[in-house]
N, C-alpha and C positions, 0 to 999 in steps of 0.2 A: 548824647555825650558818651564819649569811649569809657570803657570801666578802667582803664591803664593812660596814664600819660607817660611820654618818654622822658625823662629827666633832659635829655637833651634840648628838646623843644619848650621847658620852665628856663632853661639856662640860658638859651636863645632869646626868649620875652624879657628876661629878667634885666639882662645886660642891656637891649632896647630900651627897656623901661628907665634904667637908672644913667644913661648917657644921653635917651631923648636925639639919637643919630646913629641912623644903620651904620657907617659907614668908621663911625669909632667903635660902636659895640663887635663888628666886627674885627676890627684888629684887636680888639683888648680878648677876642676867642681865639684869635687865630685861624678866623675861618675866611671863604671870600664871601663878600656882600651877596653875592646870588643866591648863596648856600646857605646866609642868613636868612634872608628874606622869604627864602622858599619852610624854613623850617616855621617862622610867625606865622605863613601863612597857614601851614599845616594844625599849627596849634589852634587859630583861629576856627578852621573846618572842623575841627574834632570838637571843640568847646560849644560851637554854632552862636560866636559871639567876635566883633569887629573891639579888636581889642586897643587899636590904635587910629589916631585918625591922623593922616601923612595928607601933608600940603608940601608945595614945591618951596617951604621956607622954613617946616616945623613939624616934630614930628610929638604928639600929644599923646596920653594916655584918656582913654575913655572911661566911661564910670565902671564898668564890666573889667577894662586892665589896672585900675588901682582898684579894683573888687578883690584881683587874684594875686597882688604881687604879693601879699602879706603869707597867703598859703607858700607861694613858689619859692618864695626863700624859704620858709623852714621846711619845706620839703629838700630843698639843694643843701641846705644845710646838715639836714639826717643825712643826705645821699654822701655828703661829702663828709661825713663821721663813719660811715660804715666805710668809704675808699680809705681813708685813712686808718681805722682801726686793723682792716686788712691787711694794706700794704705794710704796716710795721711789723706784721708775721710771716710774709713773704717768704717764699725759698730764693736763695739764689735763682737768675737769669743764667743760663748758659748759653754761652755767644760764639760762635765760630768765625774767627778773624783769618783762618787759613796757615799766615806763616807773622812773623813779630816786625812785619813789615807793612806797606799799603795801607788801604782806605780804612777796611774791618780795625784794624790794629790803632789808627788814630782818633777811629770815631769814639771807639770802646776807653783810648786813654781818657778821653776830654771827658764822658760822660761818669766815670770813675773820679774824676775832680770836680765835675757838678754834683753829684750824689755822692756823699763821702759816707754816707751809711746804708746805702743798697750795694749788693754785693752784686761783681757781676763775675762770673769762673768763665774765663777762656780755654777754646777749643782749639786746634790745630789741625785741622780735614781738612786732606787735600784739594775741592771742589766742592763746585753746588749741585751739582748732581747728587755727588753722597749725602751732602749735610742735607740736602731737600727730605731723602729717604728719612734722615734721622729724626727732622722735625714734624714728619707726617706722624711718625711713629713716636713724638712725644718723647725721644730721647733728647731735642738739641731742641734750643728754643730761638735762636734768629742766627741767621748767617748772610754770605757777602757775596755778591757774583751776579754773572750777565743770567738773568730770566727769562731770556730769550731760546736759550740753547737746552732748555726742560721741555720735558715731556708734557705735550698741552693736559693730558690728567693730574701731571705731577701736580702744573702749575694752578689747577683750578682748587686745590685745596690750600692753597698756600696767599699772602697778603706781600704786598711790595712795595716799596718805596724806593724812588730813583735817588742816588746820592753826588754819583760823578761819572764822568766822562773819564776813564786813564788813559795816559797816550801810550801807545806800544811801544816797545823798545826790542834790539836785538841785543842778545849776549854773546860774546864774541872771545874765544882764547888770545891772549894780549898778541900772538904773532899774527893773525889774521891780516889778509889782505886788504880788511875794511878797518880795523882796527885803529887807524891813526885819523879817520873822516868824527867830527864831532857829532856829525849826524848820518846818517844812513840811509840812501835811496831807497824805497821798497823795491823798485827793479832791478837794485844791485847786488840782490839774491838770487838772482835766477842764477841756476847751478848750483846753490847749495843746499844743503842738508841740513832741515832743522829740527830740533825736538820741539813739540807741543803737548806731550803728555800722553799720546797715542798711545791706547795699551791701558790705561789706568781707565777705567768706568768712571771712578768720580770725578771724573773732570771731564769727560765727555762735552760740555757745555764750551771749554778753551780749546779744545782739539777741534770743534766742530769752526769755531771762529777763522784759528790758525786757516784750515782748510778754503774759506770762504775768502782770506783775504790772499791767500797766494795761489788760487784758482788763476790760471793762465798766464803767471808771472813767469814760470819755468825755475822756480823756486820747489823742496820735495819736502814735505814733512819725514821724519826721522821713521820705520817701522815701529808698528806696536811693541812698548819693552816694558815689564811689569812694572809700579809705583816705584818710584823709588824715592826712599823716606831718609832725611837728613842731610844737612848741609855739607859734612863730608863724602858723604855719600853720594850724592848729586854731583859733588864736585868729580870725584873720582871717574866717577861712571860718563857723564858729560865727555870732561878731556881725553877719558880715555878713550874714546871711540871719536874726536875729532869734530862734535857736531856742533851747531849754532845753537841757541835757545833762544825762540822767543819769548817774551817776559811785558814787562812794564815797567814804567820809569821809576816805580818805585820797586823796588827789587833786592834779597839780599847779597852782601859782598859775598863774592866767592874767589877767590885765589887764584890767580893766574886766568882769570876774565877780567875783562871790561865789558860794559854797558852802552849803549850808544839809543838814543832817540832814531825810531824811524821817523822818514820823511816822505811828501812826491809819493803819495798822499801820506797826512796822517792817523795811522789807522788809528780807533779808540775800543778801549774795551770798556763796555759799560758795566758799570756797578749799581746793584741795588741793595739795599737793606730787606730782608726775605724771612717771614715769619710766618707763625699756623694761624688762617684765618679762626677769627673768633678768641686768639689768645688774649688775655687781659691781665697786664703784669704793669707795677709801679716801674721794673728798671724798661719793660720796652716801651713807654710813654718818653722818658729821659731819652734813651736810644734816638729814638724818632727825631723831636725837637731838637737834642744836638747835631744831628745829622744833617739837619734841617737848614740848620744855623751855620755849618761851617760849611755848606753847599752853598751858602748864600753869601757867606763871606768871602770865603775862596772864586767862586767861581765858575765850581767843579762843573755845572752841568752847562755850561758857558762852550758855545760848537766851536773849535779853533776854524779858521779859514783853512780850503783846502783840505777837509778832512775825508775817511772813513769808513762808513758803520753801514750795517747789511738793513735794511730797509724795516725788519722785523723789530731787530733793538731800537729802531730810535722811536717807532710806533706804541712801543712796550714803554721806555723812557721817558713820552709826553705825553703818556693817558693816565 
């Protein structure tokens, strides 16, 4: 017998134990049944005892698993005195939503209204390239963006969860020639000039995209032009020099643009939830499951027809 059990695998027997059906115990974890079954059996190897006996109609506890259940709960139940004692001392989460628009910014509202006593401080970084640097570095503790477009070092310290598919949009100065189409060819840019954020490092990951989806459309990404910070500011610099922006459907108003859905394909940006492997916080538990939850209700990860996405994001997005 191991000198160490995982709480996970007491939590795994426990829930078996008291529903008597993998198949509820696991949705009452939130886990898939494979993932349950594999952790009993683990428990079982480690103990060197058959803790349950499964027939194709009933699944029974053996003298050896009502030997242990009586331990296993009051051991989940210190475990879960000491997560709780913790978490009520907590620091603040800090969460990088990007801009007070998009995925980041809804997930983070909703989970703010499920936890009305865990604090959670928004951030504003322009990309996941920077907020990555900042989370390695234990300045910033989860942020939003395609993980596809990171550095495979960056991304081997880092944890992810897929949240949604965004559909890409252009932004357009209201006189634009495309400007009156509700939706917007992707080949009805060749010849123009777009901004993608070229120029700005932290975003590296949207400029790298931009690039990949107007590769032989006859469409130019904008030259490198240093960050530029604020909505009037965007605004100004944008119209002033005449260019398109690509963006996403959810995007903020700016003044003398409009917004338009691309189409013929549509491209998606993908989003994940992006955190420091090994972090253990009561607000990115909420985070998680809420994200969880309204990717499931919405949709979000739902492939429209006719889409897309560069071969790497959707590999990233389904594992």
């Amino acid at each position: 017998m191991t000198q160490d059990i995982d709480p996970r695998l007491l939590r795994a027997f426990t829930a078996v134990a008291e529903e008597l059906h993998f198949t509820r115990a696991a949705a009452r974890l939130f886990v898939a049944q494979q993932a349950l079954s594999r952790d009993v059996r683990r428990l079982e190897r480690d103990l060197g005892a058959e803790l349950f006996v499964r027939t194709t109609r009933a699944v029974e506890l053996t003298a050896d698993g009502q030997r242990l259940l009586p331990y296993a709960r009051r051991v989940l139940a210190a475990h879960d005195e000491l997560r709780t004692g913790w978490a009520a001392q907590a620091r603040p989460l800090l969460v990088d939503i990007s801009a007070p628009v998009g995925t980041g910014h809804r997930v983070l509202a909703r989970a703010r209204e499920a936890a009305a006593g865990q604090e959670f401080v928004a951030r504003y970084l322009s990309g996941l390239t920077g907020a990555a640097a900042d989370i390695l570095a234990g300045r910033l503790d989860v942020s939003f963006g395609r993980v596809a477009g990171l550095d495979p070092s960056v991304l081997a310290g880092l944890a992810h969860q897929p949240v949604r598919y965004e559909r890409m949009a252009v932004l357009l100065p209201e006189g634009h020639r495309l400007a009156g189409l509700a939706r917007v060819p992707v080949d009805a840019l060749a010849g123009e000039t777009l901004y993608a954020a070229a120029g700005n490092p932290a975003t590296a990951e949207w400029t790298d995209l931009a690039a990949r989806l107007f590769a032989g459309r006859g469409a130019e990404l904008a030259a490198p032009f240093p960050e530029i910070s604020g909505k009037e500011e965007f605004a100004r610099v944008v119209l002033g020099r005449g260019w398109s922006v690509l963006a996403s459907t959810d995007f903020l108003e700016i003044p003398g643009m409009v917004l338009r859905p691309l189409t013929a394909p549509v491209p998606l940006s993908p989003v994940s939830m992006v955190w420091r492997k090994g972090l253990t916080h009561p607000g990115l538990a909420v985070l998680r499951e809420v994200a969880r939850r309204m990717s499931e209700a919405a949709g979000w990860l739902d492939l429209p027809p006719e889409s897309w996405l560069p071969e790497e994001d959707m590999f990233l997005m389904s594992g």
